[in-house]
N, C-alpha and C positions, 0 to 999 in steps of 0.2 A: 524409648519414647522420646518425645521432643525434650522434656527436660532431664533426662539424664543424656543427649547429644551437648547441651548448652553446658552442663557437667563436665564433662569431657572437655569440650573448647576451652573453658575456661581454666582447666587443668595445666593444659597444655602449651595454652596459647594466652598471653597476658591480653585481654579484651576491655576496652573502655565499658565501666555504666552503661547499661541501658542503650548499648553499639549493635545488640544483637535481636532482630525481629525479624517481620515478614518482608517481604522485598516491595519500594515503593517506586522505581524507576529502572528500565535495564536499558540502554542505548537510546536513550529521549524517548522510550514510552511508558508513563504511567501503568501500571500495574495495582489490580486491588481484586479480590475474592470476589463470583456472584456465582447465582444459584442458577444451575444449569432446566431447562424446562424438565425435564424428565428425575429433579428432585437431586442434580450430584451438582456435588460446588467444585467448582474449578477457578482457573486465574483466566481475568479478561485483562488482555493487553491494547494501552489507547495510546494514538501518536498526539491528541488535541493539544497537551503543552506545548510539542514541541512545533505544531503547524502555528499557534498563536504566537510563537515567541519568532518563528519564520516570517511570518508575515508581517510582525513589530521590525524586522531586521529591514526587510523591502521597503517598508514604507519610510521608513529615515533614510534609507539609500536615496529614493527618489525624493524625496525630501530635502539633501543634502548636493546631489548630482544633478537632478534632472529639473532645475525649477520650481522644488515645493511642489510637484506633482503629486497625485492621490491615486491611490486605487479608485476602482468603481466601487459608488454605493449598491448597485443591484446586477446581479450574475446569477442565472439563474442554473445554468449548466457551466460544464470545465471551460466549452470551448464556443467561441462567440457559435452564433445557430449563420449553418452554413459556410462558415470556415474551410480550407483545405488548405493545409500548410506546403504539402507538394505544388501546389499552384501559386504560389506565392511569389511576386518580381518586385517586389518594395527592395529598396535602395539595400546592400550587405552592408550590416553594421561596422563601424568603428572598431578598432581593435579594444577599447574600452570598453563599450556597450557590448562588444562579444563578450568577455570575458562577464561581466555581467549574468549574461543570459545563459552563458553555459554554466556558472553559478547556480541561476534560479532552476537549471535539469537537472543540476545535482541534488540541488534541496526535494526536487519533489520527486526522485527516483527515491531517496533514503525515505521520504514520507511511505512510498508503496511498500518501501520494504518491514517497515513499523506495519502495517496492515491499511493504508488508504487504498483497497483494492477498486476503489470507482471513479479514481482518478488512472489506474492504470494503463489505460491503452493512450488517454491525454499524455503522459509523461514518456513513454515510448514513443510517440508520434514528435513531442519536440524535440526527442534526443535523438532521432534520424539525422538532424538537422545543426549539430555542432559544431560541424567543420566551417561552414559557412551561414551562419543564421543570416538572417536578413531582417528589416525594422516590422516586417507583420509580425515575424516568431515574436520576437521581444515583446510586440504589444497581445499576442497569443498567448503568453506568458503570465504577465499580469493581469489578464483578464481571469488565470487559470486561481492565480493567487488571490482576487476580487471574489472569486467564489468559495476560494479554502479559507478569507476570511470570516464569509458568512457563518459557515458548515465548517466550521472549524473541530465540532466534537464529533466524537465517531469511538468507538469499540469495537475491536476483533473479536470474537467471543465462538462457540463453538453453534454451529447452525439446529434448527429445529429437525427431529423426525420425521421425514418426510413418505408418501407412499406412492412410489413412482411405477405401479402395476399400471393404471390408467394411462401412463404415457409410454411406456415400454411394453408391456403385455407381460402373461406370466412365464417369464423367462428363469431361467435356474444358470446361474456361474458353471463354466465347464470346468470342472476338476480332472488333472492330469489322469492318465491310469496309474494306479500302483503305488498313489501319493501316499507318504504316510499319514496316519489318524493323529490329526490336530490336538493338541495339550493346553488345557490352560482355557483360559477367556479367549474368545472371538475378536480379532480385528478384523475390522471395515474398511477396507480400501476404492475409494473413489474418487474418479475424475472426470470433471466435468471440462469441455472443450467447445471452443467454438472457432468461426475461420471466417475472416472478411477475404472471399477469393477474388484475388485480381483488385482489391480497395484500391490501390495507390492509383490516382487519375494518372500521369505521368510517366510511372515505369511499369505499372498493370503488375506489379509484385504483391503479394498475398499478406494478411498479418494475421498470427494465429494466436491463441489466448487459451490458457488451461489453468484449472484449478483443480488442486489436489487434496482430498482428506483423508483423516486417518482416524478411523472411528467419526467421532460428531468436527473435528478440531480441522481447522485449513492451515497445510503445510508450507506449500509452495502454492506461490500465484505464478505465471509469467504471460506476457505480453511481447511478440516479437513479429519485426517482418521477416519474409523467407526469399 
């Protein structure tokens, strides 16, 4: 049991007072216990510290660099409404202001990878674009960060039961022939996919998007062009 694990550690391992509990941060995302719908507790993982202490970082940059410059007070989506960053001929930035901006694709790539999966395809779209940003990406950017200031809380957590006969029809998974007979508990494997074919105005290239579960839990996200 748990306390005779902490028995053992402490046997072993010479451990501070009160050093040893439940996990409260793992790679800047919060971490705490909740109750799954279907009655089981599990760990929810939130990036919101660390999008709030990101977006504390931007605003004193621009603050400090760019004029006492603010975010926007209101953003109501990632990316201003009707934007196309392949269409974009504003001036290529500075080699400063690049470095800048390929900064802020790094912050909000590591946000997607903590679980801000509704910024994902926003963060993939500027990161096409780090060779050469130009002053729209930049201000694409912190437009994107004006809205992760608002919507800064968010939890990955494992998704509701769902009953996708009415969208599928009664379909049955094909089992190999000759498979052996399954041991143990049930895992659930699912993925869900989608594809903007031909999206890019400019090179007519495709960007495709999948999410993956495993039982109720999302493993991998990805968002990429092809």
């Amino acid at each position: 049991d748990a306390k005779g694990q902490l028995e053992v550690l402490d046997k072993y391992f010479q451990m501070k007072s009160n050093s040893i509990g439940d996990p409260d941060i793992y790679l800047g995302a919060k971490l705490r216990k909740m109750m799954l719908d279907n009655g089981v507790e599990a760990w929810g993982m939130s990036p919101a510290k660390y999008v709030q202490e990101a977006v504390q970082m931007v605003e004193k940059y621009l603050q400090d660099n760019m004029g006492k410059r603010r975010l926007l007070k209101r953003a109501s989506a990632p990316f201003p409404v009707g934007y196309v960053p392949e269409l974009d001929v504003t001036d290529v930035l500075n080699p400063t202001d690049a470095a800048f901006y390929q900064s802020l694709v790094g912050i909000t790539r590591w946000m997607v990878e903590l679980g801000r999966v509704d910024i994902i395809k926003e963060a993939s779209l500027l990161a096409s674009h780090m060779a050469q940003p130009r002053e729209g990406h930049l201000e694409c950017a912190l437009h994107l960060f004006s809205y992760l200031k608002i919507n800064h809380n968010s939890r990955m957590r494992s998704f509701k039961e769902c009953n996708w006969a009415n969208f599928y029809g009664d379909v049955k998974e094909a089992v190999p022939p000759k498979a052996p007979e399954a041991r143990g508990k049930e895992v659930d494997l699912r993925m869900f996919v989608d594809l903007d074919h031909a999206g890019d105005k400019r090179t007519r290239r495709s960007r495709s998007g999948f999410l993956i579960y495993v039982n109720m839990a999302p493993i991998v996200w990805v968002s990429r062009r092809q």
